[in-house]
N, C-alpha and C positions, 0 to 999 in steps of 0.2 A: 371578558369571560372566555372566551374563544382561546388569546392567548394563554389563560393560567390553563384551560385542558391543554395545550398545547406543550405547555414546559410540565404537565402531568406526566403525558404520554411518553414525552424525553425523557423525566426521571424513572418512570415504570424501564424504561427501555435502558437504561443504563444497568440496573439489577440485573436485567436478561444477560447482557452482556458480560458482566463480569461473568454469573454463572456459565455461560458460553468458554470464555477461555480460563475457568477453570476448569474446567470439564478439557479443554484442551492441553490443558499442561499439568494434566492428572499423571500421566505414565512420564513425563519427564523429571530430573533432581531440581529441588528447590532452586530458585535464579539467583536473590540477591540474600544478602546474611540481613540486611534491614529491611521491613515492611514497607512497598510500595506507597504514595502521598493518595488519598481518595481523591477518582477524578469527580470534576463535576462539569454537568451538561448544561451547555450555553446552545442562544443559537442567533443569529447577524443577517441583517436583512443584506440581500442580492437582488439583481431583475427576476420578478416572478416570485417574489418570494423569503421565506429564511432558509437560510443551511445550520444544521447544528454540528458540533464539535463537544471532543470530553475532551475537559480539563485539567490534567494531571502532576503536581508541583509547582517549582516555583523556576523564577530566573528567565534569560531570554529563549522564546518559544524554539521547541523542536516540531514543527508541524508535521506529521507523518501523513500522507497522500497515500492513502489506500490502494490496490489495483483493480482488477476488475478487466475491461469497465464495467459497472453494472452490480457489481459484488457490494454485500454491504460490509462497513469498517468491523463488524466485531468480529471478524478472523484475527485483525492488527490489535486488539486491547493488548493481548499479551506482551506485545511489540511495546505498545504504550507502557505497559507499567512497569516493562524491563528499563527505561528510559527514564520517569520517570523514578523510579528505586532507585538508579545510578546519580539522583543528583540534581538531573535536570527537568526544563519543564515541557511536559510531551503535550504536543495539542491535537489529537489524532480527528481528522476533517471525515464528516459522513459525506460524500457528495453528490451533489445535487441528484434528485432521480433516486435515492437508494437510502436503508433504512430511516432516520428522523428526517432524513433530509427527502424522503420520498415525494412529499406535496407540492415542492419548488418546481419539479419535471414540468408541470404547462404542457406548451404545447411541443416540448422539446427544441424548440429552436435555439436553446444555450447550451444544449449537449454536444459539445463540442471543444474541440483542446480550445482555441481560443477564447470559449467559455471557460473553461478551468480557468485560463489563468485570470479572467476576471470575477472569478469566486475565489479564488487565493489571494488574490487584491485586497478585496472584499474583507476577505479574514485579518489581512494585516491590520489594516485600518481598524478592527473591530478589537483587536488585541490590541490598540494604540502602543504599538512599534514602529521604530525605523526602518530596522533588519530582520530579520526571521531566517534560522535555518528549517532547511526545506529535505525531509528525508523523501524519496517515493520509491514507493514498493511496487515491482512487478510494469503494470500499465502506469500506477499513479506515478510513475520516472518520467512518462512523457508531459504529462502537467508539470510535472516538477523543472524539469529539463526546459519548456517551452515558459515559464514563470519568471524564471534564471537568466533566461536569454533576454527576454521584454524587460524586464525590471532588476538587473541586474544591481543598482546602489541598493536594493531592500531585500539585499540575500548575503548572509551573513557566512555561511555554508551550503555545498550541497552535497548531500549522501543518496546515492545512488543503488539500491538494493536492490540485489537480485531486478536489475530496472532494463525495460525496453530500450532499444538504441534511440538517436538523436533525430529518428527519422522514420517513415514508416517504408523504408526501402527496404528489397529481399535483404537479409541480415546475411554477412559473411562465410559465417559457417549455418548450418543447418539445426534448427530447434524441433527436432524430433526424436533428441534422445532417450526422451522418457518411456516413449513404446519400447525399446527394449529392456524396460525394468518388468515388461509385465509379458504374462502366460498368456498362448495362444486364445483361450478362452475371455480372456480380462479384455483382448484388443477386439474381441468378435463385438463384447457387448460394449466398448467404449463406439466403434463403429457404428452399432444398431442403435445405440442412445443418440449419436449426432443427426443420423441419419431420420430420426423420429423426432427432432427436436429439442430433445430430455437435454436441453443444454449442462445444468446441474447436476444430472447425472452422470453426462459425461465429464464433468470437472473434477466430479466426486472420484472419478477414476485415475483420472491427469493426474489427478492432484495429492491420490496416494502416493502413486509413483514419481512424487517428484519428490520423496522425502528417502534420506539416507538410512533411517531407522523405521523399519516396516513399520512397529508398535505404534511407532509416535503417529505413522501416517494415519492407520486405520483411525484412531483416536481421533485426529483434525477430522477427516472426512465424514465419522460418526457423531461430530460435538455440530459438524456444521447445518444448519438447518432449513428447512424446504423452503422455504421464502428467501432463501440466502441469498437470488440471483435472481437480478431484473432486464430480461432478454431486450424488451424496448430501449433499456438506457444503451445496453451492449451495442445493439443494431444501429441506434445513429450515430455512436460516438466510432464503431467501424466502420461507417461510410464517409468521415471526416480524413482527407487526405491531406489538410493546409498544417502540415506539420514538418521543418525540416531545421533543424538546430546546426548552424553551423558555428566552425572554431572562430573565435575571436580573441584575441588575446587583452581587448579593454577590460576583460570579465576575470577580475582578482581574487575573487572570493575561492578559497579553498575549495577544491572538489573532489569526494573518495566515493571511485566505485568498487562495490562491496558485493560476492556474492558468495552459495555453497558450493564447495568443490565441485557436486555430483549435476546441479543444475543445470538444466537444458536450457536455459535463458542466455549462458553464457557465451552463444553462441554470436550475443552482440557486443562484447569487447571490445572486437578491433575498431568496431564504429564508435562507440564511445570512449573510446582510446585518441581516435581521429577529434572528434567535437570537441573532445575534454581534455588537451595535449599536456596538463599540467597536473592531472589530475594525480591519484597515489591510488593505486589497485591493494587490494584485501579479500583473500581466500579465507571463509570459514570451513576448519575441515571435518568432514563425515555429516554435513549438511546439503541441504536442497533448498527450494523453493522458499521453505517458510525455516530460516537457519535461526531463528530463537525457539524455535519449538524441537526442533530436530537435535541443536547442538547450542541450547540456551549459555553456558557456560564458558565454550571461545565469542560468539555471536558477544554477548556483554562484553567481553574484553577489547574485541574489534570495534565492537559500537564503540566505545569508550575512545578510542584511539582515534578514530572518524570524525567525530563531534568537539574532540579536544586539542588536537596535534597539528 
């Protein structure tokens, strides 16, 4: 009984979801000429727990690694069903600590990269695959990147989006370019928000200004919702240092890092240029942070190219 409320609550929560990123990709052009495959919400036991996942198409999995840490996945549906609608089969991971997957947290001692990558484990086996390609967005690049490294015969791909470097080392150049996308006023109260806590609030601000198309951003940061961001999951998985991906060239698998022209993330390139010496770099242009929302129409083309070339 426990579990059927429990695959309730995931189906209730998948509706939310879709409604979420359509609400998010309201003020952008239609993505694909065919209707997206409806996903459906599974979920696979781990230590401490299940993690859930939506299920979108068909064919071998594109698992998308949300970022965060702490954010929940339904920013990335749209991600998912661009993927999805192209063809392929998108399995977009809630993880541990944060939306369906909230109850798994415990006592937090698996929040941690080394955790991810035994919740991506986890998933494989649960998808009874060999391989899996492995997309991560933003933070979820480091699970991905650190997944890739450990298990490399069961990574078929990896796409690196708009993704953190190979390491938690000062990054190359400098990731503060988004403060000057914004007015004296925007930076007082991104300021006064970190400095009070209001972590979401102040993301809600980053994270306008990390989009090429003002409209589009306001739109994400207004679709996104108060419970969006779970500060406990943030806080242990930033105190997690045992993260350092170096180059090896046993590791065959195709690797494309992918990010928006305008993005302030970019400023870990040259690192992931270093880990990933083989990799294929991909500029989406007049995008940011979240380049299917921003620039849905190169982003599909690029995806396309990433996942298949």
């Amino acid at each position: 009984m426990q579990e059927q409320r429990q695959r309730v609550r995931i189906a209730c929560r998948s509706f939310a979801a879709m409604a979420t990123a359509a609400a998010m990709l309201a003020a952008v052009p239609a993505l694909p000429a065919r209707a997206a495959p409806a996903c459906v919400m599974h979920d696979f036991p781990v230590a401490g727990g299940r993690l859930a996942y939506r299920d979108c198409g068909h064919g071998m999995p594109v698992v998308i690694v949300p970022g965060g840490p702490g954010l929940d996945a339904d920013y990335a549906a749209g991600l998912a069903m661009m993927i999805a609608a192209g063809g392929d089969r998108a399995v977009l991971l809630e993880p541990r600590g944060t939306g369906a997957s909230r109850a798994a947290l415990g006592d937090g001692q698996d929040l941690s990269i080394a955790g991810g990558v035994a919740d991506l484990e986890a998933l494989r086996v649960a998808l009874g695959v060999r391989r899996m390609v492995l997309l991560g967005h933003s933070f979820g690049g480091a699970f991905a990147q650190a997944y890739a490294a450990a298990h490399p015969d069961h990574v078929a791909r990896l796409v690196l989006l708009d993704s953190v470097g190979p390491s938690f080392a000062p990054p190359p150049h400098p990731l503060d370019s988004w403060r000057a996308r914004l007015g004296a006023a925007d930076l007082a109260h991104y300021d006064a928000a970190r400095a009070a806590g209001d972590m979401l609030g102040a993301m809600r601000i980053k994270f306008r200004a990390s989009f090429a198309h003002a409209e589009r951003g306001t739109a994400f940061v207004t679709a996104l919702p108060d419970g969006a961001f779970h500060p406990d999951v943030a806080a242990r998985i930033g105190r997690d240092r045992d993260y350092d991906v170096q180059a090896d060239p046993r590791r065959r698998f195709p690797v494309a890092i992918v990010a928006g022209d305008i993005d302030w993330i970019r400023g870990n390139e040259p690192a992931l240029r270093a880990a990933w010496p083989r990799a294929r770099g991909f500029v989406i242009a007049q995008a940011g942070h979240f380049p299917w929302i921003d620039s849905p129409g190169a982003t599909r083309a690029i995806l396309r190219e990433a996942l298949h070339r």
